[in-house]
N, C-alpha and C positions, 0 to 999 in steps of 0.2 A: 464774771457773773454767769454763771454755769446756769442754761438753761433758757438764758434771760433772752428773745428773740426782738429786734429794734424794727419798726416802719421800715418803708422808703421812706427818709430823711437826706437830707443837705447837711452836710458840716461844716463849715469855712474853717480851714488850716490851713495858717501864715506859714510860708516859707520864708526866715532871715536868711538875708544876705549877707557878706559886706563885698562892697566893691573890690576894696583895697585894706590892707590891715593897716596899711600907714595913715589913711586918712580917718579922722573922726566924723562921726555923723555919716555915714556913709552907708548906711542900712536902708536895704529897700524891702517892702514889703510885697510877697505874689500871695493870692488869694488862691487856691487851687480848687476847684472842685471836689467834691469825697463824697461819694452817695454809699449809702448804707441800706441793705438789703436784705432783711433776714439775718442780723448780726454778721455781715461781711461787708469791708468794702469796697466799694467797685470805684476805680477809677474814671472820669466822665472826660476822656477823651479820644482822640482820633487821629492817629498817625499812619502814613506810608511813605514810602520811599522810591525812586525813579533814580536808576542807574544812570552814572556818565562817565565813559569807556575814553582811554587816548586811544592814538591811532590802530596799535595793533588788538583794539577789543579786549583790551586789560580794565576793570575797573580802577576808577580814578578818585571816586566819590560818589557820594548818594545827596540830592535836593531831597531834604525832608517837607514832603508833606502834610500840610495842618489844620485840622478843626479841633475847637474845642465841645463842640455838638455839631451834631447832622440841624439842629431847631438853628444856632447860631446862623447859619448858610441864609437863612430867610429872614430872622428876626433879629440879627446883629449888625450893624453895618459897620463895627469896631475893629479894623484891622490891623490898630496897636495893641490890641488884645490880645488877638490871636498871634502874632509875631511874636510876644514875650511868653504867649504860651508855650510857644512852640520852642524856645528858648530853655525854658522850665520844664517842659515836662521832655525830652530830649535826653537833658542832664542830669535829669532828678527826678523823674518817678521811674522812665524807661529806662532798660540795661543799655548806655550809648554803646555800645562795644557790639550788641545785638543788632541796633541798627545799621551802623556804618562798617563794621566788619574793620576794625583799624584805622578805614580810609578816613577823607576830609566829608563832613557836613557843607553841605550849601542850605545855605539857612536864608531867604528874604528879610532885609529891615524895610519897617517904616520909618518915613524922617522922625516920629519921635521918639519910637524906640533906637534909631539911630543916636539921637541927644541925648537920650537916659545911660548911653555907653554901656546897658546890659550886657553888650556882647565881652567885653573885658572879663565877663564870670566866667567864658569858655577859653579853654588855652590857643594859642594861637595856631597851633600844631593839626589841632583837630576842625577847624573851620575854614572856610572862603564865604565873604560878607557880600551879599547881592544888594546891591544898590537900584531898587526898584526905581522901574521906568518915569514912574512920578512923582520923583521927590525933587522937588526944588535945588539945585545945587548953589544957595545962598552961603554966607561968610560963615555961618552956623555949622551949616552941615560939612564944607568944607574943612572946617577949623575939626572936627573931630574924626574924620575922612585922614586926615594927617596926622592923626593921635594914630589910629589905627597901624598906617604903615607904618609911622617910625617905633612899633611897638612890635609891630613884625606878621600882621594880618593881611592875607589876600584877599585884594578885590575885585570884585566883577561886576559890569554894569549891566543889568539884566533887559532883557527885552530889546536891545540898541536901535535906535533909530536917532542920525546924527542931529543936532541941535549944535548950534554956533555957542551956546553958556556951558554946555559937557564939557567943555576946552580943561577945565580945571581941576575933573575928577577924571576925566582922557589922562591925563597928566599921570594918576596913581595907580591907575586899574592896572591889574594882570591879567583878567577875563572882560572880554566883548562877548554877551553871548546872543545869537542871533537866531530870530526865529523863521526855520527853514519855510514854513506854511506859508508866513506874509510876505516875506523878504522876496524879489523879484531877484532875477537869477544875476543882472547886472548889478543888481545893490550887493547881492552875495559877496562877488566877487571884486568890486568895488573897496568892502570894507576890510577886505584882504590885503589889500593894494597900500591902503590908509596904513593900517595897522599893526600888520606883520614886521615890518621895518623896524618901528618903535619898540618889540618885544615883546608886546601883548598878544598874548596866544587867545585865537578865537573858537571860542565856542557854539557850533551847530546843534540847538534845541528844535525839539518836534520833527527829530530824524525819521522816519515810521517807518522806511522800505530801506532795503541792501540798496537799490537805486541812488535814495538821497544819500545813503551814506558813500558810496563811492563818489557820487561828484561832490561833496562837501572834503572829500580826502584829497579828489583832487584839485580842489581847489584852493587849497592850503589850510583849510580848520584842522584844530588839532585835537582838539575835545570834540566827544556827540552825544548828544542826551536824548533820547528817545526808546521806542519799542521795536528800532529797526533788528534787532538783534533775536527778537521773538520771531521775526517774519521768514519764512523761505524763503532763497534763491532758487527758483523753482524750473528746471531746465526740460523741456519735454522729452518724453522718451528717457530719463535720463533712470541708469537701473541704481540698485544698492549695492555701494562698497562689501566684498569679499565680507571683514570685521563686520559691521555693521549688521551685516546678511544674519549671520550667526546670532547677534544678539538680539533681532526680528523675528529670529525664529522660536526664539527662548520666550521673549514676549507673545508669540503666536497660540505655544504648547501651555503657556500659565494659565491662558484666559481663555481655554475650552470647558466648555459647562464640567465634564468629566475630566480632569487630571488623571493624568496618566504618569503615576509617580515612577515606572520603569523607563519610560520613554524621558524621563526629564533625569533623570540618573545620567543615561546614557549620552546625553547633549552638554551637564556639566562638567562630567567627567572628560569629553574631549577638550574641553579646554582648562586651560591649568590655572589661568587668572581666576576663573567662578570657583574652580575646587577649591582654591585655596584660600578665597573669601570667603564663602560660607564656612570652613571649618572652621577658621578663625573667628566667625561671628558665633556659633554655634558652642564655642569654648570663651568666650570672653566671660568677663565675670559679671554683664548683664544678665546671663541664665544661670550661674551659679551652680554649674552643674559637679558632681565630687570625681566625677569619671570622665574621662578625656574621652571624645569623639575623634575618632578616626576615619568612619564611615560616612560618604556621601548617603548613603539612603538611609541610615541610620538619623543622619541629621535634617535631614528632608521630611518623616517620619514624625521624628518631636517637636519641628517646626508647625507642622499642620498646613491644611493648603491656605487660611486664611492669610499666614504671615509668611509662606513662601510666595504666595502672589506678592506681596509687598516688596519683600527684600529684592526679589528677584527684578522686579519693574525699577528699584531704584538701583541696581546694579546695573543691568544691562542701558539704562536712559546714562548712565555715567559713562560707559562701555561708549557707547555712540557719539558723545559729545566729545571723543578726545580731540575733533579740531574745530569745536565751535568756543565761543566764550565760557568759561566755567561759571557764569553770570545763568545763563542758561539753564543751566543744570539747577543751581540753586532755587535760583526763581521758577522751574521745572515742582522741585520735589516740595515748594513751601507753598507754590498754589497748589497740589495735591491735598498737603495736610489741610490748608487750611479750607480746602473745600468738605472734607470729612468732619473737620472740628467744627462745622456749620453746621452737619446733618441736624441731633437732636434739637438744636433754636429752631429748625426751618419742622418741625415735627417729623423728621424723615430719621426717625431713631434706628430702624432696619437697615440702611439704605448708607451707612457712613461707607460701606466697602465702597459702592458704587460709585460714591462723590470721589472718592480718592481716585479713581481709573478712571473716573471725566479729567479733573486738575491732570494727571499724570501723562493719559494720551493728548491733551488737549495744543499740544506744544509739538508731537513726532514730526509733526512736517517742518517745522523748523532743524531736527535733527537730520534728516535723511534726505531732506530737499525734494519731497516730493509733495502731489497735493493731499491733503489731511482728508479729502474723500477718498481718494482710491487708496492709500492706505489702510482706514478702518474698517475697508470693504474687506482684505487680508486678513484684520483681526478679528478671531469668533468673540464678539461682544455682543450683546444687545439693540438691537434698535430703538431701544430707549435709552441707550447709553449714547450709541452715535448721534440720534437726534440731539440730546441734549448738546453736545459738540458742536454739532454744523448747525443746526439750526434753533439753539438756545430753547429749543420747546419743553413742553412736559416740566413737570418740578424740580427737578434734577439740575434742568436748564437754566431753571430762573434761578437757584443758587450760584452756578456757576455762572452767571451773566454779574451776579450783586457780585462775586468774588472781582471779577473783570473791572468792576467799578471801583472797588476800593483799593486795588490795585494801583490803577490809573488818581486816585483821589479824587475822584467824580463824587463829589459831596453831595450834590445834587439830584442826580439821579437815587443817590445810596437811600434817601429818606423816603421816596416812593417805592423802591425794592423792599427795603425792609418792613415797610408796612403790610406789603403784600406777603411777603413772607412770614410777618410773626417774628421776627428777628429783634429780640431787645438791643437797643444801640448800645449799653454798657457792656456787653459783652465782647464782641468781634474785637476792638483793640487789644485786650490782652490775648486771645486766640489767632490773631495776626503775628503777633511777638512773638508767641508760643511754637508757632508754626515757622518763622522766620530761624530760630534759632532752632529748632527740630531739621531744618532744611540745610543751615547751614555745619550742624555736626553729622549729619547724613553723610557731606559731601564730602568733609575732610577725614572721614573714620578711614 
């Protein structure tokens, strides 16, 4: 209907199921969300994801995080809702391949989403089934707890704190996972004791520092889920690797108010790995160009400084990370984007370059292991670029603070940011995606 432009409207569209093709009657029905906007529609939901690393900081899997609205958070109290949302919109509106990058989904059940055996929709390859801390483990739950295993699905008992009736789902679990924050350091190591013997590999949740993550190493967990990975090991006096130096200085020379396109010639050309990246990027057939580039300054040149600042910031942040997590890096270049792909919602239409060099440095000191002050102090940026960094001020700040949030899945706070912001909540889930999958072909190109 050419022309035709619809309200905001609501639509309810059923998603069929079947459980099972062998069984009859086996049809469930999900009620999705669908807001329509100007003849578009926008999905009304709210996903992120929190890495969980084995020992040597490989990812393992992603705990998908889940609202079905930021209003849900305060005026829902349905959290078999949200569990099969999150189920559903996972599998079937979001690209899962996007999310989980291959890995396993850790998905939360409630016992009656537990009962409805939804999880049967997702293969068993791709999930580990968290058996939240307060679900009764009655004949019910148990009897479908052993559907699950003998069907070939991992499980994990979330939040653990021992209880004498756990005896029964202790029995099937492959994950204990334990929260570093409440757990007292003899319980830690306690549940180690217990459970390591049996072959249930224990999971250390709410890691936040290199700290916890070494003693939860050393103390036999084998999984870590946390933002320890984002945080410095920060050793004083401690200088920058030789490598590193180089690609510090490449970041130093982009982000002078004046570029100096001879001087940046001259620094990529000393090394062979950037020369030979940028030509390669500068010839693929994203620019479609008819004539082959040969020339670094030539390609520097038709680049322009806007999208040499770019390429260059996510070459050299890769450059640095060769012995951090490649978790890092990822999560590095997709809080980038996704602080840029904020800009116009937050009315900062001017300003997306800026957002992107907040996201982008907001991470070096995790790279270089030094502190994130006296680093930015090194790079000629702004003071309202730094501020917004170290001390979340200014507009700039308060996007990259809401980015910080939705990150983390801080539902809660997200609904007070975006109001201050002007941030439509139907937006950021698909610019999170967008950005998640920008971030992670960034890294593998």
């Amino acid at each position: 209907m050419a022309g035709f432009l619809l309200d905001s409207i609501h639509i309810p569209i059923f998603l069929i199921i079947s459980l099972s093709p062998q069984k009859e009657n086996s049809i469930k029905c999900r009620e999705l969300p669908i807001q329509v906007e100007k003849g578009r529609l926008l999905l009304d939901a709210f996903i992120a994801r929190q890495p969980i690393f084995d020992s040597r900081q490989r990812v393992f899997g992603y705990e998908l995080l889940f609202r079905s609205s930021l209003e849900n958070v305060f005026r829902s109290s349905n959290p078999d809702q949200a569990t099969s949302k999150v189920i559903s919109d996972a599998f079937f509106l979001f690209n899962f391949s996007t999310l989980t990058e291959g890995k396993r989904a850790f998905i939360n059940l409630t016992r009656e989403i537990l009962l409805k055996e939804y999880i049967f929709l997702i293969p068993k390859d791709l999930v580990v089934v968290e058996i939240l801390e307060n679900v009764e483990p009655d004949a019910e739950v148990i009897e479908v707890c052993r559907r699950m295993k003998q069907a070939g699905y991992l499980l994990a008992m979330d939040d653990f704190v021992y209880k004498e009736n756990l005896t029964p789902l202790l029995e099937m679990a492959d994950f204990v996972k334990v929260d570093f924050l409440s757990a007292s350091e003899s319980e830690r190591r306690a549940l180690v004791r217990e459970f390591a013997p049996r072959g249930i590999r224990l999971l250390a949740e709410k890691v936040e520092t290199p700290k916890d993550f070494s003693e939860a190493l050393e103390l036999g967990y084998k999984y870590f889920q946390g933002y320890f990975f984002c945080k410095p090991l920060v050793i004083k006096g401690k200088d920058i690797p030789g490598s590193k130096l180089h690609y510090f200085q490449v970041l130093q020379e982009i982000h002078h108010r004046q570029m100096d396109f001879r001087r940046l010639e001259q620094i990529i050309k000393q090394d062979v790995s950037l020369s030979y990246k940028l030509l390669r990027y500068i010839n693929s057939a994203y620019f479609g160009l008819r004539n082959k580039i040969y020339s670094i300054k030539q390609a520097l040149l038709l680049l322009g400084q806007a999208e040499i600042k770019k390429w260059l910031s996510l070459i050299t942040l890769a450059g640095m990370g060769t012995d951090k997590p490649g978790e890092l890096v990822v999560h590095t270049i997709t809080r980038a984007k996704f602080c840029e792909s904020l800009a116009p919602h937050a009315g900062l239409f001017r300003r997306a370059d800026d957002l992107f060099l907040v996201g982008m440095l907001s991470l070096m000191d995790a790279f270089l292991d030094r502190p994130l002050s006296d680093l930015l102090i090194e790079v000629p940026i702004n003071d309202e670029i730094k501020g917004a960094i170290l001390e979340k001020q200014n507009r700039l700040g308060e996007v990259y603070d809401y980015v910080l949030s939705y990150e983390k899945g801080d539902w809660a706070r997200l609904n007070e940011q975006q109001m201050k912001l002007g941030i439509h909540e139907v937006y950021p889930p698909q610019l999170y995606l967008n950005a998640l999958k920008w971030g992670q072909e960034a890294f593998h190109s």
